[in-house]
C-alpha positions as CSV (number, residue, x, y, z in Angstrom):
1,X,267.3,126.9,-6.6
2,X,266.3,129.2,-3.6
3,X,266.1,129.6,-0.2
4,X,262.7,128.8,1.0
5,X,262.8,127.2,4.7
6,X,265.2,129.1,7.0
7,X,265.9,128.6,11.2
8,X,267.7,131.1,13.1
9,X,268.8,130.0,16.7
10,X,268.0,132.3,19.2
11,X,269.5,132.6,22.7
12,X,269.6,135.5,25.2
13,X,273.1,136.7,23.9
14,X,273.9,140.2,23.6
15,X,274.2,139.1,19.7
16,X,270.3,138.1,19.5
17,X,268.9,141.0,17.7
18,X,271.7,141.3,14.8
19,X,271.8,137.4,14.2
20,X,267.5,137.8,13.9
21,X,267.4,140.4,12.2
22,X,270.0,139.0,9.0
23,X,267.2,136.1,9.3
24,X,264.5,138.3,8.6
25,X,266.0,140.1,5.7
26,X,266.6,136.9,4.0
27,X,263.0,135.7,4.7
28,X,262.2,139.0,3.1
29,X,264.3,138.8,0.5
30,X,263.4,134.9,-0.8
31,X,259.8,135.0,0.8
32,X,261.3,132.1,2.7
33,X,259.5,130.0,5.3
34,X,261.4,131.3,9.2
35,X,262.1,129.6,12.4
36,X,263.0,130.5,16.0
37,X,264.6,127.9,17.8
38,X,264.9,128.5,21.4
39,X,266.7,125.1,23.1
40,X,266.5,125.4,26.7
41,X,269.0,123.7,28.4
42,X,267.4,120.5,30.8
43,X,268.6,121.5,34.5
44,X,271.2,119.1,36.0
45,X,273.5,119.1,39.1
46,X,277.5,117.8,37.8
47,X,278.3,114.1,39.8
48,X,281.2,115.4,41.6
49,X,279.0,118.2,43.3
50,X,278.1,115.3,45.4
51,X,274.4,117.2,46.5
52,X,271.2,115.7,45.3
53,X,268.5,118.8,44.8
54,X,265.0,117.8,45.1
55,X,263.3,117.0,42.1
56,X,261.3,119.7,42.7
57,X,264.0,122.3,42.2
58,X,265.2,120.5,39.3
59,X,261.5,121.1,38.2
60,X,260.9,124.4,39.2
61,X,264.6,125.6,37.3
62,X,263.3,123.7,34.3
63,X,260.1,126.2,34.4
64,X,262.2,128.7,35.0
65,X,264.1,128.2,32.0
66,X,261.6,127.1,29.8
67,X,259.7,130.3,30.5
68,X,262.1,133.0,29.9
69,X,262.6,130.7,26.8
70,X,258.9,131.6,25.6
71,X,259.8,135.0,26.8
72,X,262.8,135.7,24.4
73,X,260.6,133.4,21.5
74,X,258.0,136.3,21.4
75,X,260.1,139.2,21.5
76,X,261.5,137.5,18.3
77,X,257.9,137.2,17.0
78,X,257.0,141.2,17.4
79,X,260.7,142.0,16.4
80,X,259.7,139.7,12.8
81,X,255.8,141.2,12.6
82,X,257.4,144.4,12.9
83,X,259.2,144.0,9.7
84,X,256.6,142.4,8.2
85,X,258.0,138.6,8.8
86,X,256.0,135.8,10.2
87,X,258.0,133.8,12.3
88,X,257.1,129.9,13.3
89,X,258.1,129.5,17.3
90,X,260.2,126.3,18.1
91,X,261.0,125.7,21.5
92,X,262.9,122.4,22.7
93,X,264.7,121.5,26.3
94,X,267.5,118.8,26.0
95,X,270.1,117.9,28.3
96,X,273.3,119.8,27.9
97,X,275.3,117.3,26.0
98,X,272.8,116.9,23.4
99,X,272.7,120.7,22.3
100,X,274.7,120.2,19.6
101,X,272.5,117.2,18.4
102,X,269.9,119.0,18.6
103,X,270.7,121.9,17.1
104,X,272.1,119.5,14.1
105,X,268.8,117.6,13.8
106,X,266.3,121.3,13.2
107,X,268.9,122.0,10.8
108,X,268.8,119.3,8.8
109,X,265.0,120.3,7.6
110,X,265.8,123.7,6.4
111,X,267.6,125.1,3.6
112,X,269.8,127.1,6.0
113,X,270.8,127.9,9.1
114,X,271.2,131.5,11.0
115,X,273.5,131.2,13.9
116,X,276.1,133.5,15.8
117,X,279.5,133.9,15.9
118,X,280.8,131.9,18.8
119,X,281.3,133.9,22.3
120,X,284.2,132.5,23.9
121,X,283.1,135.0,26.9
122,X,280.1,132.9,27.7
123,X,280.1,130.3,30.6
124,X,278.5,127.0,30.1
125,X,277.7,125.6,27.0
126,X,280.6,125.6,24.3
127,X,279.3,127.8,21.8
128,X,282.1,126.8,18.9
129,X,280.5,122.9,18.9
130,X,277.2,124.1,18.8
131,X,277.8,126.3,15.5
132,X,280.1,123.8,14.0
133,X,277.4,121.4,14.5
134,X,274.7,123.6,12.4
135,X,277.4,123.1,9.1
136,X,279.0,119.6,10.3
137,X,276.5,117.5,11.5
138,X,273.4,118.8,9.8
139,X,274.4,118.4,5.9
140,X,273.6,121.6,5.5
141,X,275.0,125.2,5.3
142,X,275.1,127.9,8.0
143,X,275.3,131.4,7.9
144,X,277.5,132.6,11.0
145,X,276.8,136.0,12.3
146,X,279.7,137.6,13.6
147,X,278.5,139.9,17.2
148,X,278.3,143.3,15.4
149,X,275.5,141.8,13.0
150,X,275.6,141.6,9.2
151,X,275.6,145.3,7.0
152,X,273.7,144.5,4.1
153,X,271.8,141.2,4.0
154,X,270.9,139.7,1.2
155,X,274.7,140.6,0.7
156,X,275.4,142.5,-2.2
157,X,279.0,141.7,-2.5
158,X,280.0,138.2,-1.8
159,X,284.0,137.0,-1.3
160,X,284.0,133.1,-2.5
161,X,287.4,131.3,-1.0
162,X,288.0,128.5,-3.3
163,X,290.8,125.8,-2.9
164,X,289.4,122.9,-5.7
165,X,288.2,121.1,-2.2
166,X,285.2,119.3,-1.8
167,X,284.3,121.2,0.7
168,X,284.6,124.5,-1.3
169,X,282.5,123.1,-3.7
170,X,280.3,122.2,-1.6
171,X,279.5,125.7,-0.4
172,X,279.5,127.5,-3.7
173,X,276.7,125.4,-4.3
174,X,275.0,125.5,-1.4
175,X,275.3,129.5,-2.1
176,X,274.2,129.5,-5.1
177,X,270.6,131.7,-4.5
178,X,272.8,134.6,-2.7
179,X,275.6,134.5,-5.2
180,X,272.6,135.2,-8.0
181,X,271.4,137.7,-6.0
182,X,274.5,139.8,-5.0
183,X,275.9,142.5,-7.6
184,X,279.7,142.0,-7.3
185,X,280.9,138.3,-6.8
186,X,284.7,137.6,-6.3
187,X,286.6,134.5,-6.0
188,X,289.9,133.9,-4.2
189,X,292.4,131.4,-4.5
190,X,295.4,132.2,-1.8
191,X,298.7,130.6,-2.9
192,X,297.4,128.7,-5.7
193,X,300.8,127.3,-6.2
194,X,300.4,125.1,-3.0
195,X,297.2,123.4,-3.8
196,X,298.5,120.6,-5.9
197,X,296.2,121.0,-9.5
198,X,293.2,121.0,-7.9
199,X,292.5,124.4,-9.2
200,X,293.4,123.6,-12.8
201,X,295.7,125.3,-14.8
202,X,294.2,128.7,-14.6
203,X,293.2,129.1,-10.9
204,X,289.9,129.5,-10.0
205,X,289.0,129.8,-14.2
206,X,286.4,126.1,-13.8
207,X,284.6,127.3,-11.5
208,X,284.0,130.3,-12.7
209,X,282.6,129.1,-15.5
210,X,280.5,126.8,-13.7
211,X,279.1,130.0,-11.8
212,X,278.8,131.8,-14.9
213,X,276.7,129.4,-16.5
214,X,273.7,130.1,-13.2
215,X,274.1,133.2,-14.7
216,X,276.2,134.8,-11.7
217,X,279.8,136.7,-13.4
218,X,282.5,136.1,-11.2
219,X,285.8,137.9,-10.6
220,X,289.2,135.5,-9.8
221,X,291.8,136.4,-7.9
222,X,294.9,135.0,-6.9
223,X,296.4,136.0,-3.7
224,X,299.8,135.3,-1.7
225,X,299.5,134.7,1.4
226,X,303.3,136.0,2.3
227,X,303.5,133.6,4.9
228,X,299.8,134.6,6.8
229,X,297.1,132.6,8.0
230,X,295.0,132.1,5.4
231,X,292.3,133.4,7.3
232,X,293.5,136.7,8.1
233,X,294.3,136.7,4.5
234,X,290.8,135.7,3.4
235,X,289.5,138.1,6.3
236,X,292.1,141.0,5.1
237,X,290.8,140.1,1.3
238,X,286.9,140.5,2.4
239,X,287.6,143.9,4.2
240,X,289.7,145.5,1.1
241,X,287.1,144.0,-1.2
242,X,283.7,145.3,0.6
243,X,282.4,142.1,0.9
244,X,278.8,141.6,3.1
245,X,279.7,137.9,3.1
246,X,282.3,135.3,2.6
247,X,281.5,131.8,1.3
248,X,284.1,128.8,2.4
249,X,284.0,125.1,2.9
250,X,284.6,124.4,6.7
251,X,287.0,121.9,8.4
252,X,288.7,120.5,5.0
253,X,291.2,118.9,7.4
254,X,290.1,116.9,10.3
255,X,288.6,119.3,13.1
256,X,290.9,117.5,15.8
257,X,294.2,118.3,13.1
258,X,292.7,121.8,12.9
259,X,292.4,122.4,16.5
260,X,296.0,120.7,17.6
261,X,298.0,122.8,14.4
262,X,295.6,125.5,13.7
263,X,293.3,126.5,10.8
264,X,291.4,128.7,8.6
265,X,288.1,127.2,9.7
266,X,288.9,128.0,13.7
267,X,290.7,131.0,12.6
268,X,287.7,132.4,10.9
269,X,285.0,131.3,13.5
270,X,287.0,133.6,16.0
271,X,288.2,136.5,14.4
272,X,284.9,137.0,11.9
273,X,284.4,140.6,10.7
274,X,281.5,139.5,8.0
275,X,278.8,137.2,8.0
276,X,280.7,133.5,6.9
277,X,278.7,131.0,4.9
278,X,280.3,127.2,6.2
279,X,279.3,124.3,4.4
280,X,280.9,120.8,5.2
């Protein structure tokens, strides 16, 4: 198993070069397949603006758009040549509520997705569904780059957060060709007393020796959480520990339950400090 088709999603965000740039060491790294994917936003006037533009200035913002669009798609081309990556150009314009569709849909033909942290700064377009919908509507992972970029990608030490879910399991394997890779692998299991035997009698011990047997040694740990988030404690955990990136199963409660009571997935989108591996 490897990672051999990879599409990073590229805006004009302050994040853009950090988020291309992990891409492009993991293209190195796997001589994977990469895609830009530039989606241009289809220009629209809301219904209770009550003003009807001509269609000609609908037409000539739609150029517009679509144009610094190219722009941005081959400043990520000489950014990947000059590292020695070719990069395939995808460009696509959809009307706005149909982002996250479409976003979902490219993903679903690559091994992996590359796409940044959500900027809750930004006007417009809600960044947070469009990343969620690159791990929850794809069937496929996503590697979230948090805005200060990624420190060592392929990562060399990897933080798994395991809780016997599906969704965790889902994620450790859909991390398998970075976990094989990396040099120290640790797994965490926070208040394993709480997770009702779904980590067997020795936390964390099963998979493990699933992981061991793809040849990739793993270290368990058992963590309180003393009453934390679990996220800051999986956050706090990835800091103390080094980690370049941590590996979790996203939204193992419902995303509405999440957003109304709170949760590690949210948590973690926010307040990233590594690159986050979601899988769903």
């Amino acid at each position: 198993m490897s990672l051999k088709d990879l599409i990073v999603q590229l805006d004009a965000s302050e994040a853009f070069n950090a988020r291309l740039d992990a891409a492009l060491a993991l293209a190195r790294a796997f001589g994977a397949h990469l895609t830009g994917l530039c989606l241009v936003v289809e220009p629209y006037v809301p219904a209770v603006v009550g003003v009807n533009l001509p269609p000609d200035i609908l037409l000539q913002q739609r150029e517009r758009a679509e144009a610094e669009a190219t722009q941005l798609l081959a400043r990520a081309v000489a950014r990947a040549e000059a590292q020695g990556v070719a990069l395939e150009r995808r460009q696509e314009t959809v009307m706005i509520d149909r982002l996250a569709d479409a976003l979902a849909r490219h993903a679903r033909h690559a091994d992996l997705s590359i796409v940044g942290q959500p900027d809750p700064e930004r006007a417009g377009v809600d960044d947070t569904l469009m990343v969620e919908a690159s791990f929850m509507a794809s069937g496929r992972p996503a590697l979230v780059v948090p805005y200060i970029g990624a420190r060592t990608m392929p990562p060399e030490r990897v933080l798994v957060a395991w809780d016997g879910s599906r969704e965790a399991a889902r994620a450790v394997n859909d991390a398998l060709p970075l976990l094989a890779c990396a040099r120290d692998v640790a797994l965490v299991v926070v208040d394993p007393e709480s997770l009702a035997g779904r980590v067997g009698e020795v936390p964390g011990a099963d998979i493990a020796t699933h992981l061991a047997r793809h040849g990739v040694q793993v270290t368990v740990k058992t963590v309180p959480s003393g009453g934390l988030d679990p996220g800051d404690v999986l956050l706090s955990t990835a800091a103390d520990e080094g980690a370049d990136l941590l590996v979790m199963g996203a939204y193992g409660h419902s995303r509405l339950r999440e957003l109304i009571l709170g949760g590690t997935t949210a948590h973690i989108l926010k307040h990233m400090t590594v690159p986050v591996l979601f899988s769903h």
